[in-house]
SEMIKOL-652088 format. One record per residue (C-alpha): residue in one letter; chain; x, y, z. Coordinates in steps of 0.02 Angstrom, whole numbers, plus 50000, padded with zeros to 5 digits. Each point is the difference from the previous one (the first is absolute). Example, Ala and Ser with C-alpha at 12.3 -4.5 7.8 and 13.67 -1.06 7.14 Angstrom:
! residues 2
residu,chaine,x,y,z
a,A,50615,49775,50390
s,A,50069,50172,49967
//
This chain:
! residues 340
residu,chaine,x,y,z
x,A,50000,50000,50000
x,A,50145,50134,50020
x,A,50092,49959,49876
x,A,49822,50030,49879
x,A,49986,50175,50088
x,A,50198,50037,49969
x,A,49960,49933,49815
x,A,49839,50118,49990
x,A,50080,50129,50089
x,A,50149,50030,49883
x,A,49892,49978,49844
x,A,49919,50167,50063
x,A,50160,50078,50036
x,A,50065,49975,49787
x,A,49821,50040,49963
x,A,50001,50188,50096
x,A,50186,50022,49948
x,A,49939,49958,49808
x,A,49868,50137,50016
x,A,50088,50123,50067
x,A,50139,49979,49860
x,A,49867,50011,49880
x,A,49919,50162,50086
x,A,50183,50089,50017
x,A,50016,49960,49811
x,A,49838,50069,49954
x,A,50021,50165,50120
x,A,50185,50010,49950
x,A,49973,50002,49801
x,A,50016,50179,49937
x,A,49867,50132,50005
x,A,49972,50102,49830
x,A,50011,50190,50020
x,A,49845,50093,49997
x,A,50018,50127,49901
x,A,49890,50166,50005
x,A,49935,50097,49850
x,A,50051,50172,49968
x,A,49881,50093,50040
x,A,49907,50099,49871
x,A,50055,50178,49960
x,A,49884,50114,50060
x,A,49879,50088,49844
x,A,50047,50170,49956
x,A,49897,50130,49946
x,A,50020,50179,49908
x,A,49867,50147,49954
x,A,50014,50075,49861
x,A,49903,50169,49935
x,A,50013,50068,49821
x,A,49950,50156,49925
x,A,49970,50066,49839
x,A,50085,50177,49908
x,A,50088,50110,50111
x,A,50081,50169,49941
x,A,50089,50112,50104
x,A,50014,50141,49901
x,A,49919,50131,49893
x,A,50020,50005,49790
x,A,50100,50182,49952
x,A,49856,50029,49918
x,A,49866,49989,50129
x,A,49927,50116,50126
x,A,50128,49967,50135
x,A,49890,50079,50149
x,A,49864,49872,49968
x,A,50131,49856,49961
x,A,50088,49869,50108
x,A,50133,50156,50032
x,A,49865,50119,50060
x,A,49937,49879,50116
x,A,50170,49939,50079
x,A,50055,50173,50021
x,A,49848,50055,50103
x,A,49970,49832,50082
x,A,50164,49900,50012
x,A,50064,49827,49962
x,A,49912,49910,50123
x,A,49815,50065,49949
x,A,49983,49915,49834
x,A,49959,49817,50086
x,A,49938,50050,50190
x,A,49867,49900,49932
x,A,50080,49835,49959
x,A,50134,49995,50122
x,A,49915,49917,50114
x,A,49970,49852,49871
x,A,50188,50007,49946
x,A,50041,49969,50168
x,A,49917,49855,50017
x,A,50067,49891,49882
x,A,50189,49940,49956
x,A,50028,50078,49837
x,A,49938,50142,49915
x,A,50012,50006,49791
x,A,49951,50156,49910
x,A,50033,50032,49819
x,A,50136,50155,49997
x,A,49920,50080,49832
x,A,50139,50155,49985
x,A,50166,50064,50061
x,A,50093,50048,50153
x,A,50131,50124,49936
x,A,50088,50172,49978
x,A,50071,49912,49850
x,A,49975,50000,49806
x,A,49915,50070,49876
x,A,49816,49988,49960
x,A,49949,49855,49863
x,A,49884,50033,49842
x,A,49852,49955,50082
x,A,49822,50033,50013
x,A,50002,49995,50194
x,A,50190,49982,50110
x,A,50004,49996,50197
x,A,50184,50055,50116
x,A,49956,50028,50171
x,A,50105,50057,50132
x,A,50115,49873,50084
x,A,49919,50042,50163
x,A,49841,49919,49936
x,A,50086,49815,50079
x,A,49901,50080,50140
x,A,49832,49960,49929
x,A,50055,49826,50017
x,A,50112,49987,50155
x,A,49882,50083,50113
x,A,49852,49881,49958
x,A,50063,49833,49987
x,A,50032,49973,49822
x,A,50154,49883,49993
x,A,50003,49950,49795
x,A,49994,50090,49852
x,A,49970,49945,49806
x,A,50104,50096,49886
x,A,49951,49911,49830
x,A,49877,50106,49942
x,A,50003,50132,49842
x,A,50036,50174,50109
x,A,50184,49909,50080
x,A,50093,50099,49902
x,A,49918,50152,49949
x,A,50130,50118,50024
x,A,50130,49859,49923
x,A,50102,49866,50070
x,A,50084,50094,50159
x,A,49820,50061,50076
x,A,49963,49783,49985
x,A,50176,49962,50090
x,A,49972,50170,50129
x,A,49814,49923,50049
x,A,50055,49817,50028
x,A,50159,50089,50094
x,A,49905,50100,50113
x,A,49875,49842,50035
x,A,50121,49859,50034
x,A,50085,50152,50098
x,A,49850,50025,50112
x,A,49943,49818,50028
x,A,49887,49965,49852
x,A,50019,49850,49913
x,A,49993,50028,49780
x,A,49986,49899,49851
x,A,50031,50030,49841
x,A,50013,49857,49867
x,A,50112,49852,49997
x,A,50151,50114,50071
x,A,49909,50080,50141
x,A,49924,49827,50064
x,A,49979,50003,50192
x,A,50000,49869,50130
x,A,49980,50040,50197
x,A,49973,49904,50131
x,A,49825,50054,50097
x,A,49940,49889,50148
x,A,50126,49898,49960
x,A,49936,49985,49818
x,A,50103,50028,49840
x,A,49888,50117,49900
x,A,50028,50019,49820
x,A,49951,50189,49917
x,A,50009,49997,49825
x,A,49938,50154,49901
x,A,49976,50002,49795
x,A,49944,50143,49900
x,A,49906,49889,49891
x,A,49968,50139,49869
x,A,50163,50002,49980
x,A,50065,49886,49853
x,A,50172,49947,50061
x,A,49937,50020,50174
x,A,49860,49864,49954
x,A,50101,49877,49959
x,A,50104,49995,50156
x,A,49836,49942,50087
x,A,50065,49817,50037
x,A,50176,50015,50024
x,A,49949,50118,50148
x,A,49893,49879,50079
x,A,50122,49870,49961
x,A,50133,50121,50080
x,A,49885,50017,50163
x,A,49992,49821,50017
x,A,50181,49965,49965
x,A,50040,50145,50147
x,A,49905,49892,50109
x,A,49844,50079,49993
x,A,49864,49877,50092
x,A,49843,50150,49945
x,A,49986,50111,49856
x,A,49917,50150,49963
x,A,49994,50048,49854
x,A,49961,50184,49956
x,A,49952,50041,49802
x,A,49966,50162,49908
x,A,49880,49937,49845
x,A,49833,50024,49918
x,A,49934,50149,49929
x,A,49928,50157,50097
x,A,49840,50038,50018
x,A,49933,49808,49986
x,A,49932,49917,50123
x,A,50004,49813,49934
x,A,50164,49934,49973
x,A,50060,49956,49822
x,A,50066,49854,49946
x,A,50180,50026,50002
x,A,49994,50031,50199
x,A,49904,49840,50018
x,A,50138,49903,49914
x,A,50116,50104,50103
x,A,49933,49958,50149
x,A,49976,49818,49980
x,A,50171,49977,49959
x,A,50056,50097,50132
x,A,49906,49868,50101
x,A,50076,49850,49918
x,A,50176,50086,50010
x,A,49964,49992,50199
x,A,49930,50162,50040
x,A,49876,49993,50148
x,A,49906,50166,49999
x,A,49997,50118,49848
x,A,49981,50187,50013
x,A,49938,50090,49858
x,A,49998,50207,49974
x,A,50010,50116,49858
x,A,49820,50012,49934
x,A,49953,50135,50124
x,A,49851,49904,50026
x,A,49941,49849,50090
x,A,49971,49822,49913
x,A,49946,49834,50058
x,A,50114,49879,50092
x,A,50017,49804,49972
x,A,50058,49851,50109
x,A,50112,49900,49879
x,A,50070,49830,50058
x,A,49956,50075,50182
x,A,50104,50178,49960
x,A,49913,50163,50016
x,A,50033,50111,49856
x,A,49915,50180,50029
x,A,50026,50068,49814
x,A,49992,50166,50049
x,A,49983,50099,50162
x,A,49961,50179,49914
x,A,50110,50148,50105
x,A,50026,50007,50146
x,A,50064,50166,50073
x,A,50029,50064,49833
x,A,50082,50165,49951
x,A,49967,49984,49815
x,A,49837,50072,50002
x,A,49942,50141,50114
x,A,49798,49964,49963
x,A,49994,49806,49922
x,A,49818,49957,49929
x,A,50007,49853,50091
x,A,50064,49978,50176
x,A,49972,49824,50040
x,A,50135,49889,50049
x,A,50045,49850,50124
x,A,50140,49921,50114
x,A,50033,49820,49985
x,A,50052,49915,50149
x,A,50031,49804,50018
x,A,50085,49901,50140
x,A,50113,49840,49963
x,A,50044,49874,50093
x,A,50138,49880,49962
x,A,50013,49860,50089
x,A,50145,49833,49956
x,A,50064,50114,49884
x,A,49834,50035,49877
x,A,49870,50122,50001
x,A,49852,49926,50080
x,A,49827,49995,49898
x,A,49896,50110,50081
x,A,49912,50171,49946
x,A,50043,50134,50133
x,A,49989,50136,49871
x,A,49864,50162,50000
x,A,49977,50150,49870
x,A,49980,50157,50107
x,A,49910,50140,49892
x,A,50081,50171,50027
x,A,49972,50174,49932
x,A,50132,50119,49922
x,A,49950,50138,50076
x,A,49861,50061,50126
x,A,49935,50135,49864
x,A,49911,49964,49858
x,A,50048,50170,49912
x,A,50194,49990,50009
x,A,50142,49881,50066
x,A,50078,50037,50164
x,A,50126,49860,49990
x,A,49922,49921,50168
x,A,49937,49816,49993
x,A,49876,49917,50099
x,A,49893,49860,50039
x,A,49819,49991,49932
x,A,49862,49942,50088
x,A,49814,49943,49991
x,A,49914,50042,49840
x,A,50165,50051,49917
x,A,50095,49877,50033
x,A,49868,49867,49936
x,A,50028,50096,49827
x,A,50165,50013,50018
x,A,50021,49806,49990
x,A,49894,49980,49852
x,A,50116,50080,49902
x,A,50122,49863,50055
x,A,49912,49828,49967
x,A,50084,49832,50005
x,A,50016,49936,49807
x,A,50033,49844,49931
x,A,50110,49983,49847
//
C-alpha cells in the first residue's frame, strides 16, 4: 500500500512539473508590440472674402472734388470701408481686385479712362483688413510699366499679398494652410495663355488651395459669355478651387463646377472709376474651407452677401455697405446660380 501511494504520489509530482513547463513556455514566448496609430491631424480651416473692382483714384479728366480724390481728402483713408471692416475682420483673407495704380511714376497711357492714386492710398487697405490684392486686370499699368512695379512695391511693402500672372504667383501659409493667389488678365492675349502654367506654378510652390482671380468678359453684361465659361472650367480642371471673376462692372450669375464656386463677376466694389455709376449693385463672396488629411473636405460653407456701392442713389461716395431686407433680396437675383 505505500509503495502504490509513493508510485501515485510521484506520478503527480512529473505531472505538475510538466504543466508548469508548459505554462512558463506559453507565458515566456514573446509578446508582439502594440503599436498605436498616429493620430489624425487635426482639420484646418481658412475664410476667405472677395470683392469685385476697386479704384483708388480719380481719371485727369474727371471732376476731382466729386472723385475718389475729393472724398479721401475730406474724409481720409480709413472712411472708404468703415462699412465692411467689420466683415474683413472676420475672416482669414481678404481679396479685392486692385483695378489702377499706386504711383508718382510714369506717364499717362492712350486710354479712354487711366487711374494713379497716391501711394498713401495702401491706407484704404491696411486700416481695414484687406490683406491681398489682384493686380491682373487692364488699368495695372496705366501710367506704364514703373506705376505696375511702384503699386506691387508699395503692397508687398505694406503687408499685402499680389499676383500677377505666372511670374507674380503667390503662396503663403494661412492657418497653417499653403494658399495659392494666382491673378490673369484674361483679356489680355499673352496674359491668357499663361492661365495653366500659373496654376501649375501654384501647385508646384506647394500650394494645397488656389484662388484664382481673372479679369474677363465684356462690360456691361450680365451673363457670362462663352469664352469665360471655358475659362473657368479649365481653371477648375487645372486645380483651381474658387474662381473670382471682375471686369464687367456688373454682376453675373455664379456656378458650382465639380464642387468649385466660380462667381463670374462681382461688379465694383469701392470703385473710383465712376463718380455716379447707373448701377450700384454689387456683392462679397465669402466661403470657408476646411482641409482635413491633406484634401479639401466636400462641404458647402459658402454665402453671397449683396452689398451696395454707395449709400446715394444720385452719386458715388466711394463707401460700401451691406444691404438688407427688400434690397438685398434684389440684390441676389441679379446673381443666380447657373448651370453650364
Amino acid at each position: 500500500m505505500r509503495l502504490k501511494v509513493i508510485l501515485i504520489t510521484a506520478a503527480l509530482a512529473l505531472f505538475i512539473a510538466g504543466a508548469v513547463q508548459s505554462f512558463r513556455s506559453k507565458t515566456s514566448a514573446p509578446v508582439p508590440e502594440i503599436t498605436e496609430r498616429p493620430a489624425a491631424a487635426p482639420a484646418r480651416t481658412l475664410t476667405v472674402t472677395a470683392t469685385g473692382d476697386c479704384t483708388f483714384a480719380t481719371d485727369s479728366n474727371a471732376d476731382i472734388d466729386a472723385g475718389f480724390v475729393g472724398f479721401a481728402d475730406r474724409y481720409g483713408y480709413e472712411y472708404f470701408f468703415k462699412n465692411m471692416r467689420e466683415l474683413f475682420s472676420s475672416d482669414d483673407l481678404t481679396l479685392i481686385n486692385f483695378e489702377g495704380t499706386l504711383s508718382e511714376n510714369g506717364e499717362r497711357e492712350d486710354k479712354q479712362f487711366a487711374f494713379r492714386g497716391d501711394p498713401e492710398y495702401v491706407k484704404v487697405m491696411t486700416s481695414s483688413s484687406v490683406e491681398a490684392a489682384n493686380l491682373a486686370n487692364n488699368h495695372s499699368s496705366d501710367y506704364g510699366s514703373i506705376s505696375l512695379q511702384d503699386t506691387r512695391r508699395i503692397l508687398e511693402e505694406n503687408g499685402i499679398l499680389t499676383c500677377r500672372g505666372k511670374d507674380n504667383v503667390t503662396v503663403t501659409e494661412i492657418n497653417g494652410i499653403q494658399v495659392g493667389l494666382v491673378g490673369i488678365n484674361y483679356l489680355n492675349d499673352k496674359m491668357k495663355t499663361e492661365l495653366e502654367d500659373a496654376l501649375c506654378k501654384a501647385k508646384d510652390n506647394g500650394a494645397e488651395l488656389i484662388i484664382l482671380s481673372i479679369h474677363w468678359g465684356i462690360e456691361k453684361e450680365t451673363e457670362p459669355n462663352e469664352e469665360q465659361i471655358e475659362a473657368a472650367h479649365r481653371a477648375v480642371d487645372c486645380g483651381a478651387d474658387l474662381v473670382i471673376g471682375t471686369h464687367p462692372h456688373v454682376l453675373q450669375g455664379y456656378e458650382i463646377y465639380k464642387g468649385k464656386y466660380i462667381l463670374y463677376s462681382l461688379g465694383n466694389f469701392c470703385f473710383g472709376g465712376n463718380n455716379n455709376p447707373s448701377d450700384k449693385d454689387t456683392a462679397v463672396f465669402r466661403q470657408t474651407f476646411t482641409l482635413e488629411n491633406g484634401s479639401i473636405t466636400k462641404d458647402d460653407n459658402a454665402e453671397i452677401i449683396p452689398c451696395r456701392i454707395s449709400s446715394h442713389s444720385r452719386y458715388n461716395d466711394y463707401q460700401p455697405f451691406i444691404a438688407e431686407g427688400d434690397e438685398a433680396e434684389r440684390i441676389l437675383k441679379k446673381i443666380p446660380l447657373i448651370e453650364y
